[in-house]
N, C-alpha and C positions, 0 to 999 in steps of 0.2 A: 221173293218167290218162295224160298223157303218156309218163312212164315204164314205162307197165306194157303201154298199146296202142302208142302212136306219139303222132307228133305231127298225125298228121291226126282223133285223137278228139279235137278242140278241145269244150270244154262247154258248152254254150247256157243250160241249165236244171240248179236242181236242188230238188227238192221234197220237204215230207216227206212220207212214207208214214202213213196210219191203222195205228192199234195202239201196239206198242211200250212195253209197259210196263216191262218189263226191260232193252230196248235202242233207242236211237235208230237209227229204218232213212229212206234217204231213195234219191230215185228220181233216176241219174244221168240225163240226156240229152244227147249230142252233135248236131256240126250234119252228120257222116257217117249220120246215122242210128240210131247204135247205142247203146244203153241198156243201164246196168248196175245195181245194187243198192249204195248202201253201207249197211256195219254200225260200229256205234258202241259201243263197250260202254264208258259214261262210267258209272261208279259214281253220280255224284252226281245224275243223270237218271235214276236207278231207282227205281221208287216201292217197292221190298223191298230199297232200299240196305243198313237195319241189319241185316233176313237173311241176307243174301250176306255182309254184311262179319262175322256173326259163325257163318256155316257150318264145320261139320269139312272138313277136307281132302278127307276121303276124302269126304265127300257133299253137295259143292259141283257147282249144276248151272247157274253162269253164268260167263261168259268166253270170252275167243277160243279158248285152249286148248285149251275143252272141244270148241268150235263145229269148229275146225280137225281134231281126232282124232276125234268123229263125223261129220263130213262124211269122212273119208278113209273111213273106219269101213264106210258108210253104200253110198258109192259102189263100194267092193271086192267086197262082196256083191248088189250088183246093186240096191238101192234107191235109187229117184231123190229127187236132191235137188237146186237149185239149185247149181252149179258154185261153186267157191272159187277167184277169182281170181288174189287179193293180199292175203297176209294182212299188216298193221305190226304188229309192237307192240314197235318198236324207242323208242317215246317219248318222241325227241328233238325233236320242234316241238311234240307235243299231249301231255297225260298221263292218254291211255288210247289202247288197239288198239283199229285199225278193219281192215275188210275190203271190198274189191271182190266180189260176189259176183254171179252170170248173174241175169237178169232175167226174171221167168217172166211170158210176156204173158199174162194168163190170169184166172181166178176163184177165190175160194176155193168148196171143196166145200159148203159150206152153200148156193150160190146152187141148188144142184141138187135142192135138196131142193123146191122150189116148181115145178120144173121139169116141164111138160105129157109132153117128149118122153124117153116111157120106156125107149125102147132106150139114150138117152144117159145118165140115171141109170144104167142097168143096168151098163153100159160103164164110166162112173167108178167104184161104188162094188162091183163084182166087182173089178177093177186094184187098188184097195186094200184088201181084202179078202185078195187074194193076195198083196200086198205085205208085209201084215202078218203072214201066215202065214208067210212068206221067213224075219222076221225072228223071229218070237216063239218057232221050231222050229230059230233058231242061237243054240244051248244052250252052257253049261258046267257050271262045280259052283262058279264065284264068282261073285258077284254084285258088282256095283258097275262102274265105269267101265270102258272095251273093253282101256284097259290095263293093268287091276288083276292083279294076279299073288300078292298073299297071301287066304290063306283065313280067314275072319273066322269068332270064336268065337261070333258072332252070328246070328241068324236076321234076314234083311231086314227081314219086318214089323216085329221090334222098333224099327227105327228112325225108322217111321213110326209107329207107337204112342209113342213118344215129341214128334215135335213135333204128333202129334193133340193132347197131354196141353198143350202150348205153347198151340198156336194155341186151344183152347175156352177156358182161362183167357182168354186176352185177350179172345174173344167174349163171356166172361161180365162182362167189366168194362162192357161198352160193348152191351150187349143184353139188356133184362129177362129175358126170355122166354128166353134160352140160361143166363142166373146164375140165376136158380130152377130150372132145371133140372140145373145144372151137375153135381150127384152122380150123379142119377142116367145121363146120357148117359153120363160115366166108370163106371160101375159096368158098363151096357151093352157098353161098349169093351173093359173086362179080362174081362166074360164070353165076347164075340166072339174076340177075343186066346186065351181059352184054350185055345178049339177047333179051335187051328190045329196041326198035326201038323208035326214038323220034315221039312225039305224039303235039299235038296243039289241039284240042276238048276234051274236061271236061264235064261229067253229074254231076248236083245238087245229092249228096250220103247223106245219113243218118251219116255214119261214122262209129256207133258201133251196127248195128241192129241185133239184137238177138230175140227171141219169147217173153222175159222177156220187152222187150223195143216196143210190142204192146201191147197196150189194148183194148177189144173187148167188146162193150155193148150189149144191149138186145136185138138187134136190128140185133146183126150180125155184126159191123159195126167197121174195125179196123180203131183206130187211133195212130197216132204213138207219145211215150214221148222221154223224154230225147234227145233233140234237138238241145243243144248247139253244139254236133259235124260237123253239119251238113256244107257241103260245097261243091263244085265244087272241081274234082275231076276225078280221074280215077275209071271206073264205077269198074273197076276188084279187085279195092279195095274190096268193099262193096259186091261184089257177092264173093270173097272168104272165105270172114266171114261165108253170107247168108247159103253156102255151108254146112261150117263145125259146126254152131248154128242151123238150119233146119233140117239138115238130111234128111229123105225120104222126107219132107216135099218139099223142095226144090224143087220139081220139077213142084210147081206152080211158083217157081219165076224164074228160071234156065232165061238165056240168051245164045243163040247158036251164038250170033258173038261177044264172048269175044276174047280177046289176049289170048291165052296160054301161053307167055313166061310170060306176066306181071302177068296172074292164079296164074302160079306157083312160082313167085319172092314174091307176097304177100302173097302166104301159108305161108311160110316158113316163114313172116315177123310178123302175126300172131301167129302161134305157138310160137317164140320164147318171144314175149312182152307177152303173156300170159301167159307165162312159169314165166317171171321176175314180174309180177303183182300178181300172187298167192304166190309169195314168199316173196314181200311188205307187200301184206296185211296181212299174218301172221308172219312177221315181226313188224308190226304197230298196233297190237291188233286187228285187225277184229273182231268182233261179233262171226260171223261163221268160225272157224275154218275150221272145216272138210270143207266144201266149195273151202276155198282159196289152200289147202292143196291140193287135189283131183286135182284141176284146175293146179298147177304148175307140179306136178304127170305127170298129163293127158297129158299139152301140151307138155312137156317136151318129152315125149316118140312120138310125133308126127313128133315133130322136129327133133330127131334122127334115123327117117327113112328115112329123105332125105339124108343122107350122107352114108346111106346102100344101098340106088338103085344104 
């Protein structure tokens, strides 16, 4: 802190933060008053440590590296997001990168959904609405990471139809009701899969945006965290998420010329990796139980109504 403020940010406090499943975040305070964020990307404190550690290169979506070039990413084009101080990952006292990052005094967007005072919903969830349009309508013709530069003989969704095919196996090891079902969801998945027509234009997506994953200051004013997912993409990715994390909310961010075939191939792509991530993380000691439990519960029975229509 001293190196990077002065020497009059002396630290008083430091705390950790709620969340953090991928990364340890904790809340600096000095006795100047000023307060900042640090980030931790310690592999061994990641409850998807074996994921990460056994990701492709090209579609790896944790680390500073990534955090570092979509935060630059992010802020070019005019999307807010918590400031990048100080990035290390020089790894000579600790062995992993951390980062100082701006401290958003603030809420996450989910508190507003309870919220009596309409004009200020309205205010938050138009702001992100038009944020999101910013970014979902700064196109290319590759998909993948902002500094990807080769053109892949691949279709996106394939690559997500691939660890769908991952993550439901391991659901079916570890959940009745998903391994008796387990052919026919896959059979579902390559029908949905079929009807996706090849594509060449990618929007810049967030990745995993939920209401947990903005934060809203005093000001009104959301900015969005957890950014390492962030990448060039199929926009129906990230509106099938918005969909089923927003709810009624959604319909400040809704988009009326999505794909439907590709809607519905990432519902189902969704539901079922949130089904196998709630049964990880209480598989791997989660904090919150009840949480991850509920989550596998929940998607589980979601994903089991597409093979009932």
């Amino acid at each position: 802190m001293g190196r990077i403020f002065g020497t009059s940010y002396l630290v008083t406090r430091v705390s950790r933060m709620h969340g953090g499943a991928q990364k340890v975040v904790y809340k600096i305070e000095c006795s100047n008053g000023f307060s900042c964020v640090l980030y931790v990307w310690d592999l061994s404190m990641n409850y998807f440590e074996e994921e990460k550690a056994n990701e492709d290169i090209n579609e790896q979506s944790y680390g500073s590296d990534l955090f570092e070039l979509n935060n630059k990413y992010l802020t070019q084009h005019g999307i807010q997001t918590p400031a990048l101080y100080d990035l290390n990952k020089e790894r000579d006292r600790y062995p992993f990168d951390y980062a100082l990052v701006e401290y958003i005094d603030g809420r996450k967007a989910e508190t507003f959904f309870q919220l009596s005072e309409l004009a200020a919903q309205d205010k938050v969830f138009q702001q992100l609405g038009d944020m999101l349009t910013t970014m979902h309508t700064t196109e290319r013709q590759i998909f993948g990471k902002a500094n990807a530069n080769e053109i892949s003989t691949e279709q996106c969704h394939s690559l997500q139809m691939k660890n769908t095919k991952v993550q439901l196996a391991y659901a079916s090891q570890h959940m009745e009701k998903i391994g008796s079902n387990q052919s026919k969801l896959l059979d579902k998945l390559y029908e949905l899969e079929s009807r996706i027509k090849p594509r060449k234009q990618y929007g810049f997506i967030h990745g995993e945006l939920g209401p947990d994953h903005v934060l809203v200051n005093d000001k009104l004013e959301p900015f969005l965290i957890d950014i390492e997912g962030a990448a060039f993409f199929d926009i129906e990715h990230e509106h099938s998420f918005l969909e089923m994390r927003f709810g009624d909310f959604y319909r400040y961010l809704k988009n009326d010329k999505l794909d439907p075939d590709r809607l519905l191939f990432y519902q189902l792509h969704h539901h079922i990796s949130l089904t196998s991530a709630g049964l990880k993380l209480q598989h791997r000691g989660f904090p919150d139980q009840q949480f991850a439990k509920g989550l596998a519960e929940y998607q589980s029975e979601r994903a089991l109504r597409f093979i009932e229509k």
